[in-house]
Every structure is written in structure tokens, then in C-alpha cells.
PALUM-990040 format. One record per residue (C-alpha): residue in one letter; x, y negated, z. Coordinates in nm, 4 decimals. Example, Ala and Ser with C-alpha at 12.3 -4.5 7.8 and 13.67 -1.06 7.14 Angstrom:
! residues 2
pt aa = A x = 1.2300 y = 0.4500 z = 0.7800
pt aa = S x = 1.3670 y = 0.1060 z = 0.7140
***
This chain:
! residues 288
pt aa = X x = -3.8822 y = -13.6695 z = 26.5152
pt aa = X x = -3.6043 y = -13.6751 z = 26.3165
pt aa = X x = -3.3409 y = -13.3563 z = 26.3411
pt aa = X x = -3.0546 y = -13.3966 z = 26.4470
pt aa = X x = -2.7681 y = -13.1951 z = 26.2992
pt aa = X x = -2.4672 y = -13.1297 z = 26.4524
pt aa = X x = -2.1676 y = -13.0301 z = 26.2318
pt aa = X x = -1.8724 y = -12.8300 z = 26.4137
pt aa = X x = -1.5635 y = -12.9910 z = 26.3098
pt aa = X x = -1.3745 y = -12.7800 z = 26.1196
pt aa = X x = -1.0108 y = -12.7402 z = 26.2935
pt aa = X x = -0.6972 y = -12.7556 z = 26.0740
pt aa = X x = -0.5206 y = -12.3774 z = 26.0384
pt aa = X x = -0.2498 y = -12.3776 z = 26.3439
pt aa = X x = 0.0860 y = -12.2221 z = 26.2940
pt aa = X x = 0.2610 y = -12.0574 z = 26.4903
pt aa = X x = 0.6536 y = -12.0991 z = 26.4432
pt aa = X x = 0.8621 y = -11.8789 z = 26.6508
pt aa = X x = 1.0423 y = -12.2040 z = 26.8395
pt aa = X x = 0.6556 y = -12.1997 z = 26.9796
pt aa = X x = 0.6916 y = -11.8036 z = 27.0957
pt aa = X x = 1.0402 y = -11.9052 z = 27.2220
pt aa = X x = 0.8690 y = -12.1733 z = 27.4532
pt aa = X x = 0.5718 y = -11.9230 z = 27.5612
pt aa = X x = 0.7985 y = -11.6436 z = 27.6722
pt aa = X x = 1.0103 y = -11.8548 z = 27.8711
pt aa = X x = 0.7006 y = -11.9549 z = 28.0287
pt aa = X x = 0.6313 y = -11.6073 z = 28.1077
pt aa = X x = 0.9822 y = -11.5640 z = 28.2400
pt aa = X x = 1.0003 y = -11.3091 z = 27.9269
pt aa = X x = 1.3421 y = -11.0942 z = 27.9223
pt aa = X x = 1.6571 y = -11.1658 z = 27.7492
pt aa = X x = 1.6478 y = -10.9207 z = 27.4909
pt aa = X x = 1.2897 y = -11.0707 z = 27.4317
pt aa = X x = 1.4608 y = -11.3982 z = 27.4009
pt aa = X x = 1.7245 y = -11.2782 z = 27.1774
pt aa = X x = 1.4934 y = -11.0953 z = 26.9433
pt aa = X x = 1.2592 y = -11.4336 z = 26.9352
pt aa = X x = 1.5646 y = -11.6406 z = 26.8614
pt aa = X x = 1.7271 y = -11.4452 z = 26.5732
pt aa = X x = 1.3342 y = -11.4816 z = 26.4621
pt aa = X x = 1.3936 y = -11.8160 z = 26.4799
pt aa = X x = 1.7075 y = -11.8348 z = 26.2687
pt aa = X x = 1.5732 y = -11.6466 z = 26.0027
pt aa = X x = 1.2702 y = -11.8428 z = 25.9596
pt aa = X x = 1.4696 y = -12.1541 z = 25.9507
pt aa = X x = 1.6381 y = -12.0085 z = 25.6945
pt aa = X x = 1.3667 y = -11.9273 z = 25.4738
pt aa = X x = 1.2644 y = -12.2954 z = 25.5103
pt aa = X x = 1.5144 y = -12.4382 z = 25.4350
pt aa = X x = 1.5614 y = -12.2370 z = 25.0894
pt aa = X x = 1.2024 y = -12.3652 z = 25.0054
pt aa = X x = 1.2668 y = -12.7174 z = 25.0876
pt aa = X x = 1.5564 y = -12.6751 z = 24.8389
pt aa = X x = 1.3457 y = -12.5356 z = 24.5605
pt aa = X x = 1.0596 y = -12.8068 z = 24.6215
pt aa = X x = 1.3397 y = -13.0677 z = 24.6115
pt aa = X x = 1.5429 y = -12.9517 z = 24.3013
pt aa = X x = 1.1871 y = -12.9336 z = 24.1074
pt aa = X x = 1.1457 y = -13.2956 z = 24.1815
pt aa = X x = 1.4837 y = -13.3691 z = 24.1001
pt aa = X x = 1.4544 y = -13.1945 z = 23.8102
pt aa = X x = 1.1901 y = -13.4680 z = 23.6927
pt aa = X x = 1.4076 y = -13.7324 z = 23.6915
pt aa = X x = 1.5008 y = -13.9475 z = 23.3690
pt aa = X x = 1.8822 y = -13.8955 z = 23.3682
pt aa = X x = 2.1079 y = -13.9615 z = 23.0264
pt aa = X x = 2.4649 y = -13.8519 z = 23.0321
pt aa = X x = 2.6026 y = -13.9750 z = 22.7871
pt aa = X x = 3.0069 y = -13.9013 z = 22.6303
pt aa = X x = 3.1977 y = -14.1695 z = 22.6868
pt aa = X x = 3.5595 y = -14.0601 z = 22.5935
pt aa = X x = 3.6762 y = -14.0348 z = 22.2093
pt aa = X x = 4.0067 y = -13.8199 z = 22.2590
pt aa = X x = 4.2461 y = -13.7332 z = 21.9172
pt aa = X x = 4.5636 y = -13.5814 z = 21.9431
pt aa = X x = 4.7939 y = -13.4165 z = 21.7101
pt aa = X x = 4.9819 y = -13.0295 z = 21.7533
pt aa = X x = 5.1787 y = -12.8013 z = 21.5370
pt aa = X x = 4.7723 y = -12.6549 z = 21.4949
pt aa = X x = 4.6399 y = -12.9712 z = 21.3067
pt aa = X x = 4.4617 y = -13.2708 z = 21.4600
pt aa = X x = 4.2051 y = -13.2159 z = 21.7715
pt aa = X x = 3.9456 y = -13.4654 z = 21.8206
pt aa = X x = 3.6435 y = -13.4832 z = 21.9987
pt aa = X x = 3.4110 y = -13.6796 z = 22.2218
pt aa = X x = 3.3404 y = -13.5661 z = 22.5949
pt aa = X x = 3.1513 y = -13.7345 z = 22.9170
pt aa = X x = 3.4444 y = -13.8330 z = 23.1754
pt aa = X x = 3.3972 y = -13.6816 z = 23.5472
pt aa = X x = 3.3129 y = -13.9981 z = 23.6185
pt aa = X x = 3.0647 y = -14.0807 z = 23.4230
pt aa = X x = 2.8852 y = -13.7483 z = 23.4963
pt aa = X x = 2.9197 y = -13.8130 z = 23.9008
pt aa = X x = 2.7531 y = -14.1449 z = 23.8645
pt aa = X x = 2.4674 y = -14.0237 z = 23.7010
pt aa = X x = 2.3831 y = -13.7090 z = 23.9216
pt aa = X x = 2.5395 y = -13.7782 z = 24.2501
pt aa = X x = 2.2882 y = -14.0780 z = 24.3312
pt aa = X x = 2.0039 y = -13.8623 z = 24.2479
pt aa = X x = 2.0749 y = -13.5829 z = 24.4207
pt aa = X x = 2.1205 y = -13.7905 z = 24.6872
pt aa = X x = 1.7321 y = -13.9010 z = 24.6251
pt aa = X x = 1.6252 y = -13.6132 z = 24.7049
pt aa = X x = 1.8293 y = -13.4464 z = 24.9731
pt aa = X x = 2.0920 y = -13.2944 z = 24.8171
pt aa = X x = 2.4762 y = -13.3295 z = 24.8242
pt aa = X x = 2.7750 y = -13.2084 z = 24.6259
pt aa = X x = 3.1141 y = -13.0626 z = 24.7400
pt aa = X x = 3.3756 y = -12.8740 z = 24.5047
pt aa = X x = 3.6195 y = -12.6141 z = 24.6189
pt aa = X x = 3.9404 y = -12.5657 z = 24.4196
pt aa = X x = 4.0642 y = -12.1817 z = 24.4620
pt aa = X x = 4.2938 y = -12.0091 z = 24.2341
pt aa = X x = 4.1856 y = -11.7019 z = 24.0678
pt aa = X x = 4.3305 y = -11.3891 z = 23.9348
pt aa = X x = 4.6220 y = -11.4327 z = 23.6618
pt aa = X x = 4.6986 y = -11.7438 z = 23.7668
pt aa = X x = 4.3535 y = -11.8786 z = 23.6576
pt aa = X x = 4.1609 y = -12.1849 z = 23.8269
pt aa = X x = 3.8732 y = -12.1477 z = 23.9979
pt aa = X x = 3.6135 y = -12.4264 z = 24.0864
pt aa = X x = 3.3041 y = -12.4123 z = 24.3278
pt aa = X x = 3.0439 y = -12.6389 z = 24.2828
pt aa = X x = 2.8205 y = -12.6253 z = 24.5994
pt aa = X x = 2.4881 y = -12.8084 z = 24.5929
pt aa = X x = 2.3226 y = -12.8977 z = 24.9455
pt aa = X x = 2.0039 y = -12.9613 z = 25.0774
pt aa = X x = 1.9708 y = -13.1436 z = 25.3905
pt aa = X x = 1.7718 y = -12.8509 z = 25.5952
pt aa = X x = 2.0703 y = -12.6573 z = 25.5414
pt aa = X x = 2.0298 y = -12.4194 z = 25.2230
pt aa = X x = 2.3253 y = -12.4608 z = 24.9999
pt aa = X x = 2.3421 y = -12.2764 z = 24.6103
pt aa = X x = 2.6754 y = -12.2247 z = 24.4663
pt aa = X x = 2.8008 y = -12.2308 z = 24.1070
pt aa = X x = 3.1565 y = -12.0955 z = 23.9845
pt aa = X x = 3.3393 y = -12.1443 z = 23.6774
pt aa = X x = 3.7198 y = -12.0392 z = 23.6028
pt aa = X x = 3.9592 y = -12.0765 z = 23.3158
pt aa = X x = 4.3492 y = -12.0797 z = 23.2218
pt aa = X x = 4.5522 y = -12.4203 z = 23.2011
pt aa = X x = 4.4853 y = -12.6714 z = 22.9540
pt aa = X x = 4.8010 y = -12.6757 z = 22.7490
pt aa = X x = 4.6615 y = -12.8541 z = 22.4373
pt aa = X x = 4.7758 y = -13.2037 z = 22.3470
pt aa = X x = 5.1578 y = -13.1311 z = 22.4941
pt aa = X x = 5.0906 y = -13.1447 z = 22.8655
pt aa = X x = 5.3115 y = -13.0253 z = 23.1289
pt aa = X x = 5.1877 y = -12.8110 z = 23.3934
pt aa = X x = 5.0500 y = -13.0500 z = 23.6406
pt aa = X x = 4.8523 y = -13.2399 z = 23.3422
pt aa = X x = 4.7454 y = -12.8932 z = 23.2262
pt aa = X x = 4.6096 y = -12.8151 z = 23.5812
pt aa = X x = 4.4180 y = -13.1882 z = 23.6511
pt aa = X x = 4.2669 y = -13.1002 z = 23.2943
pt aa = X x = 4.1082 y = -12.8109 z = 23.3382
pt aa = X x = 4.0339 y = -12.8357 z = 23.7188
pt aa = X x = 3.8705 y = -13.1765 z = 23.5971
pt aa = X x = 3.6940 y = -12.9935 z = 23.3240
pt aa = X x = 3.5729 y = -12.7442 z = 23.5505
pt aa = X x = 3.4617 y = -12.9896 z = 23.7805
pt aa = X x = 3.2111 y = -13.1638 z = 23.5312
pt aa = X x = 3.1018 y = -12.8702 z = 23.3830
pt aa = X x = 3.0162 y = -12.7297 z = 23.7117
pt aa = X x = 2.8072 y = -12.9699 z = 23.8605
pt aa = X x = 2.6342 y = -13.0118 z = 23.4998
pt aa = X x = 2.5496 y = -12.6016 z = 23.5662
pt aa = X x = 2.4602 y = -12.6325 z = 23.9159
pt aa = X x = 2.2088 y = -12.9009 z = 23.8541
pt aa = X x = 2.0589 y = -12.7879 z = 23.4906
pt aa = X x = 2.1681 y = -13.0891 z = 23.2881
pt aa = X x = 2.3612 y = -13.1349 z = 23.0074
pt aa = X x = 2.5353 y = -13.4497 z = 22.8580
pt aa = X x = 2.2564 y = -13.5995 z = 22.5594
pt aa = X x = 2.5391 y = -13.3756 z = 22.2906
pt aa = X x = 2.6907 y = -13.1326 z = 22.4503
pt aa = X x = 3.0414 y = -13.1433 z = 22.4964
pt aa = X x = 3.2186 y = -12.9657 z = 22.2651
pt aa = X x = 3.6163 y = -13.0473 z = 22.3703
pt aa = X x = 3.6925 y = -12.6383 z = 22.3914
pt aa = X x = 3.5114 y = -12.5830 z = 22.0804
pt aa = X x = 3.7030 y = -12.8333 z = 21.8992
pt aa = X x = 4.0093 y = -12.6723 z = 21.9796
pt aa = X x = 3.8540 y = -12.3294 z = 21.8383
pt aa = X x = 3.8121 y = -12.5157 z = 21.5307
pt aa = X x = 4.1892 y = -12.6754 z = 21.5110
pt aa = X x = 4.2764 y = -12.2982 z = 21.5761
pt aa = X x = 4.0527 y = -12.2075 z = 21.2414
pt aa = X x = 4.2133 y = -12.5184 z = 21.0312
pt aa = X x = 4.5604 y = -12.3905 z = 21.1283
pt aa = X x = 4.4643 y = -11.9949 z = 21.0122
pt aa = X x = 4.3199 y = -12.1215 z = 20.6640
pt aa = X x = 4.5971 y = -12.3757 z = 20.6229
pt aa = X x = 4.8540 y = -12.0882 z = 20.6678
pt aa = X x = 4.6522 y = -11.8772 z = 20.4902
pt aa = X x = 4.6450 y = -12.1336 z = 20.1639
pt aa = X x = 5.0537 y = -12.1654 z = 20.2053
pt aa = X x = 5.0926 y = -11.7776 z = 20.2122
pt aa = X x = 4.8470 y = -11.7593 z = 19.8837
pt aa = X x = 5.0634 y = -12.0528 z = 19.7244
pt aa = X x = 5.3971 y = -11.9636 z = 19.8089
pt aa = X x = 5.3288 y = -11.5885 z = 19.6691
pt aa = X x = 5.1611 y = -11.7733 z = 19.3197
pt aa = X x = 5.4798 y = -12.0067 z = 19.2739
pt aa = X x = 5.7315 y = -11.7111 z = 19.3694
pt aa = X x = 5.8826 y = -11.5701 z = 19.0190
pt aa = X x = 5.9967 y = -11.3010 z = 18.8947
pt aa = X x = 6.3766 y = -11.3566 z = 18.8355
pt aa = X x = 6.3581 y = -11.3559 z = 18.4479
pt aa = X x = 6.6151 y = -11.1258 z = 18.2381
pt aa = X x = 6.9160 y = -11.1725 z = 18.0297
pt aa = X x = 6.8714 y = -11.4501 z = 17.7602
pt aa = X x = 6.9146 y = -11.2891 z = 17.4290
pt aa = X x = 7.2242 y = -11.5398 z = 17.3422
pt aa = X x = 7.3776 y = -11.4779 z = 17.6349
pt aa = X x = 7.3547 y = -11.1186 z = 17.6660
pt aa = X x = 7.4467 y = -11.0717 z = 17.2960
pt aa = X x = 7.7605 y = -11.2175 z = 17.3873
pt aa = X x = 7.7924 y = -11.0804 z = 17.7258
pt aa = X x = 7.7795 y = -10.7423 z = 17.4982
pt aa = X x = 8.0088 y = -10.8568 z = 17.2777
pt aa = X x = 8.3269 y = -10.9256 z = 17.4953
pt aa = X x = 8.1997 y = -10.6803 z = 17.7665
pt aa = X x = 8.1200 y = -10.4013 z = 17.5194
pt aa = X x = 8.4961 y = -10.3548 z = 17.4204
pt aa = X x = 8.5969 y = -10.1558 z = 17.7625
pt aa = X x = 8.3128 y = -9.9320 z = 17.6898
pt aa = X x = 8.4427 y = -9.8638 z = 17.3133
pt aa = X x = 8.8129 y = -9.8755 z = 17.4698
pt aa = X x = 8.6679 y = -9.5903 z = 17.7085
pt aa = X x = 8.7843 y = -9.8301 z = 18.0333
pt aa = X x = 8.4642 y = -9.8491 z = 18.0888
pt aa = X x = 8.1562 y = -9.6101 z = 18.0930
pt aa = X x = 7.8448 y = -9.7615 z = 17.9467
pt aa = X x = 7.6494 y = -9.6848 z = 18.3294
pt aa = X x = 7.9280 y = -9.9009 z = 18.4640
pt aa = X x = 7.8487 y = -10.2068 z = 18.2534
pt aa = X x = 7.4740 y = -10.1384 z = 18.3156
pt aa = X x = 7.5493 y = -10.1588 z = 18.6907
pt aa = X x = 7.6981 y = -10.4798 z = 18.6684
pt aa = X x = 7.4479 y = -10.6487 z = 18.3852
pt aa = X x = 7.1602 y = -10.5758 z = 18.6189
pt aa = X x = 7.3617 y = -10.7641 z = 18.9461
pt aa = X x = 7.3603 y = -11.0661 z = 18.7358
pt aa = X x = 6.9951 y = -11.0302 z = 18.5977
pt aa = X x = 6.7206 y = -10.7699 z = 18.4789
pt aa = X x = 6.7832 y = -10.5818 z = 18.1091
pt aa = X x = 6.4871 y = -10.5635 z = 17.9077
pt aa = X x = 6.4454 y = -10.2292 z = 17.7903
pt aa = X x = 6.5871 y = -10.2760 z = 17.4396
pt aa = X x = 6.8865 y = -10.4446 z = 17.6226
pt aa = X x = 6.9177 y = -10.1453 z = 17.8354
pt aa = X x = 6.9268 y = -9.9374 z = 17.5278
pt aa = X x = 7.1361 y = -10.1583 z = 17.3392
pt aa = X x = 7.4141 y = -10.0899 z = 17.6357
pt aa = X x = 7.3169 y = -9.7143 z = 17.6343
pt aa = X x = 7.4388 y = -9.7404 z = 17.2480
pt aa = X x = 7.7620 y = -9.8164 z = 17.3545
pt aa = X x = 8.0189 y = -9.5310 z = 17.3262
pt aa = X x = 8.3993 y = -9.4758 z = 17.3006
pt aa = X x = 8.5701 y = -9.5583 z = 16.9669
pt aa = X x = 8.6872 y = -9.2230 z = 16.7751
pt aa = X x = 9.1003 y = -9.1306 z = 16.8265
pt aa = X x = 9.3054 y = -9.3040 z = 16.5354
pt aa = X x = 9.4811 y = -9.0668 z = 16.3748
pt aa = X x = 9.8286 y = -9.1411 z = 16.2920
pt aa = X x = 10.0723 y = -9.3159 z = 16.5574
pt aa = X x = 9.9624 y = -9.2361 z = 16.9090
pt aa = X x = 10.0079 y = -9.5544 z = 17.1936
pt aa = X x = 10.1743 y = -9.4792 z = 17.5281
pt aa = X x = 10.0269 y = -9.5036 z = 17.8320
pt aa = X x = 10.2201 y = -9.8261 z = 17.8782
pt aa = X x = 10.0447 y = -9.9689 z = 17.5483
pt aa = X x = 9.7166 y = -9.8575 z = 17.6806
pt aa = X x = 9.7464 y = -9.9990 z = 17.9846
pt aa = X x = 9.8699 y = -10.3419 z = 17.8258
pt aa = X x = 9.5487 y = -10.3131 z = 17.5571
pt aa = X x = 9.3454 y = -10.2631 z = 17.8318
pt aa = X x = 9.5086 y = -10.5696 z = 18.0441
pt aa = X x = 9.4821 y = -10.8169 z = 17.7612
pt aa = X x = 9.0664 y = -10.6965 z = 17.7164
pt aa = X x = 8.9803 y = -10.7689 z = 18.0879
pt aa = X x = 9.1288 y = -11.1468 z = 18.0498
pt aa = X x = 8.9519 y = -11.1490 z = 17.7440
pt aa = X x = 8.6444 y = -11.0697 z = 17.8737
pt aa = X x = 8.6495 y = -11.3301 z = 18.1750
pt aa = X x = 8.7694 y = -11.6179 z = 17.9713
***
């Protein structure tokens, strides 16, 4: 006789979710605060559901072929140099990611807040369809570069913000990574060394005034000279007024110092009138 073997079927593991304990204690007539209890249960393990559902989702996500490439060239000129770079549009980024998120459960909403000194906020919240959402936030000042006016500076960078966002919230990147703030770092550099290389050249070509040509202060001496000898003049005030016109050497300076009053002539003695028409006909002299 052959034996026969029975095998017990092996029953699959049963869980027990709290909507299940909801239904049994109603059955039992259980009382409210049982209820109440059993349904913030039930809340929390929806919750915690949900949240895995959006992990096990973004993993497979994750393994998704996406290129994002940049498909802007922008180039503009400011009183900092030229600015060029290349960037993936919003648009270009949305195509890409927003149909597969939408693969696997997910959707995308941005919130536009304004933040502390004046700065602009952006909220990129990602989805699931169970319910658990993940948030990520980026801020940062107007984009003033290129000449815009305030509106265009505020589309810029809540446009920027936007991309760059929903690039962080889902892991990706663009295949080079944009690089549109660090160009303008970079005009900012250009401008610093250029006005570093004028400041080096402009103090390399500045002179020193030169001094007094030996012709022309030999005659300068000459015809100027004569109210010192006359005693008009005192040899400091003739320095004074050499130097206003051009640096003495130091053998020119001495060469003035030299100068002194002539001796008295003995014998007739002028008047003060005389003197005063001596010393009238030396100043035309000496600016002829």
C-alpha cells in the first residue's frame, strides 16, 4: 500500500491593518474613545505607508535613463566684461522630469514666497499619489545682470530657482552642470584683474614732473637773479617761485642759494625815487 502523505498548506502571513480593528470594534459596539484611539491608529499608519510607497517609487524613478541637456547659449555685455554661458531652459528641464515622475506616481507643484531682505523664495514640492509629499527650498536676491529691470530681474531668478529646484528635489543634474551664476563670478574676477592691470599701468606711465632745463633755468637765473643782487628780492623768494614752475636740482638750488645782494657803490648815493625806478625797469625786464 502506498502512503499517502498529506501536506498542510502553508497559509500566507495575515495582517492586520488597523481599518480591520476599526471594523471589529464596531462589531463589538466598542466605545468612542476606543474608536478614536483606533482611528488616529489608522491615520498614522497611513502615513507611514504612504512615505514608503514614496521611497520605493523615487528608487525606481531614480533608474530611469533621463539626459538634460543645456539648450540656451546666453552672452551679454556689462560695465564688468562680457558674461556668457550655456544653461538648460525651465522648459527643457520640465519636459524631461515631469513625464517621469508622472510614471511613477509622483507630481510637482512650486510655491513662490518671498523671503527675508527682500529675497525670493521657491518651494519645490514633490508628490506621491498615497499622499506623502517631500519639499525642497532654494532662495536668492534678484537677477540684475545683463541690464534688467526689476520685473525681468524677478522672472530670472524665480525661473532659475524653479529649475534648479526641481533638479534638487529629484537628484538630477543637467549632463554639464549649469554654471550661469558661476559665470558671472568669473566676469566679476575679469573685471578685478582688468582694474587691477589699469591701476599697475597707469602708476608705470605716471612721471615724475622733470626739473628745470639747464638752458632755461640759466636764463631764468640770469634775468631773475638781478632782484636778488638789487636786494628786491631775497634769494628764498626766487626759490619759492622756481619750484611753482618746476623742481631745482640740487646744484640749481644751490646755484640760487649763491645769489646775494650787490655791495653799496660808494660815491653818489640814488634816491628812493631812483631806486624805485631801477627796480621798475628790472621787473619789465625780467617778464619780457
Amino acid at each position: 500500500m502506498n502512503a499517502i502523505v498529506e501536506r498542510a498548506e502553508i497559509a500566507a502571513p495575515v495582517t492586520t491593518t488597523p481599518a480591520d480593528l476599526i471594523r471589529y470594534a464596531m462589531t463589538a459596539n466598542a466605545d468612542v474613545a476606543k474608536l478614536e484611539q483606533l482611528f488616529e491608529l489608522q491615520v498614522r499608519w497611513e502615513e507611514r505607508e504612504a512615505k514608503k510607497a514614496f521611497v520605493a517609487a523615487m528608487a525606481e524613478f531614480k533608474r530611469a535613463d533621463l539626459a538634460i541637456t543645456k539648450d540656451k547659449h546666453v552672452e551679454f555685455r556689462t560695465d564688468r566684461g562680457t558674461t556668457a554661458y550655456d544653461h538648460a531652459t525651465i522648459g527643457n528641464v520640465v519636459a524631461v522630469i515631469v513625464p517621469a515622475l508622472a510614471a511613477f506616481g509622483f507630481s510637482h507643484r512650486w510655491v513662490i514666497e518671498r523671503g527675508e531682505g527682500g529675497l525670493i523664495r521657491v518651494r519645490c514640492i514633490i508628490t506621491h499619489r498615497l499622499g506623502h509629499s517631500e519639499e525642497t527650498v532654494l532662495e536668492a536676491g534678484l537677477d540684475a545682470s545683463g541690464g534688467k529691470n526689476n520685473i525681468q530681474a524677478m522672472i530670472s531668478t524665480k525661473t532659475y530657482l524653479e529649475r534648479h529646484s526641481l533638479l534638487a528635489a529629484t537628484g538630477l543634474a543637467t549632463l554639464d552642470q549649469d554654471d550661469d551664476f558661476d559665470a558671472e563670478a568669473e566676469a566679476e574676477r575679469q573685471r578685478q584683474a582688468a582694474a587691477a592691470k589699469n591701476t599697475q599701468t597707469a602708476a608705470s606711465t605716471t612721471k615724475a614732473p622733470e626739473p628745470w632745463a639747464a638752458d632755461k633755468f640759466t636764463a631764468t637765473l640770469e634775468k631773475q637773479g638781478k632782484m636778488v643782487t638789487a636786494g628786491t628780492k631775497t634769494a628764498d623768494d626766487l626759490l619759492a617761485w622756481m619750484k611753482t614752475k618746476a623742481p631745482l636740482t640740487a646744484a640749481q638750488e644751490a646755484a640760487v642759494r649763491a645769489l646775494a645782494p650787490a655791495a653799496p657803490i660808494s660815491g653818489d648815493v640814488m634816491t628812493a625815487a631812483e631806486i624805485a625806478e631801477a627796480h621798475q625797469r628790472e621787473m619789465e625786464e625780467a617778464q619780457q
